[in-house]
Structures are given as C-alpha cells and as structure tokens.
N, C-alpha and C positions, 0 to 999 in steps of 0.2 A: 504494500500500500504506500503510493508514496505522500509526501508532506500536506502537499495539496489537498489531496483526501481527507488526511486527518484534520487539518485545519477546518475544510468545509464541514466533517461531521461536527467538532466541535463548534461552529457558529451555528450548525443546525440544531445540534441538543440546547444551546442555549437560548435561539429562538422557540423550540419547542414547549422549553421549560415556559418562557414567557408564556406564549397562548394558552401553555395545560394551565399557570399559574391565574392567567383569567379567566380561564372558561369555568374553572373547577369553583371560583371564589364566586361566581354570578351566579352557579347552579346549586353552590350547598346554601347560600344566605339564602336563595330560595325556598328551598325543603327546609331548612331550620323555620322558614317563617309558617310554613305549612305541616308543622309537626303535630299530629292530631293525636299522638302516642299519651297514653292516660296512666301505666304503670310506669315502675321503677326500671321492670324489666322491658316493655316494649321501648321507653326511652334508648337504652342502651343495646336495643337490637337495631334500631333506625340507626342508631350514633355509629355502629360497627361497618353497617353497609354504605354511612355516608363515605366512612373512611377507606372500604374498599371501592368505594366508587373511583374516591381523590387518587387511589394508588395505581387506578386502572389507565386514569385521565393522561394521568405522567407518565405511566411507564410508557403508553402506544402514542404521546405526542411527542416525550423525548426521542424515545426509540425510533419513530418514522422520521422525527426532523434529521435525527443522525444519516438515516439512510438517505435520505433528499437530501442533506447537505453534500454527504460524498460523491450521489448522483450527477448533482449540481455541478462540482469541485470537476469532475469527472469529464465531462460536458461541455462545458467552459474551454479546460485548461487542456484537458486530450490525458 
C-alpha cells in the first residue's frame, strides 16, 4: 500500500468519524426525546441498543470513509 493510500484512508476515517459523529448525535437526542421506557429495566435496555446503534454508526462510516479514502487516494494519484 503505498503512502498515498494510507494518507487518503486516514482523511477518510477522519471524515467518517465526522458525519458518524453527526449523524449519530441528531439521531440518539432524538430517541432520548422519544423514550417512552417506564421501568428501570426497559430504560437500560433502550440505553444499551442506543449504544449499539452509536457503535454500529462508527464502525460502517469510519470503516467505508477508510475504504473511499484509499479508493479516492487510489484514483487521483494512480
């Protein structure tokens, strides 16, 4: 892989981070506002799935930005 590549994946996971970093913040303030959860425990079962939702968000926009960046990097530079 040369330098190129890794540069591009690295601006791409960084941008990725970005948009999962907003998409994920727009979409849990949402479901926290809409929590209709009335126990202790459905609280903490919404809370769990918000959190793999957040982990889901990041891993597949870091992860694709990496790939689109090296795609990018790739494309560009030859």
């Amino acid at each position: 892989m040369s330098t190129l590549s890794l540069i591009g994946a690295l601006v791409g996971a960084a941008l990725g981070y970005v948009n999962a970093s907003m998409i994920s913040g727009i979409v849990i303030r949402a479901l926290q506002a809409t929590d209709r959860s009335q126990t202790e425990a459905e609280r903490a079962d919404y809370r769990a799935r918000i959190r793999l939702f957040w982990l889901i968000v990041h891993l597949v926009l870091i992860g694709g930005g990496s790939v689109a960046g090296i795609g990018m990097a790739n494309w560009l530079f030859g």
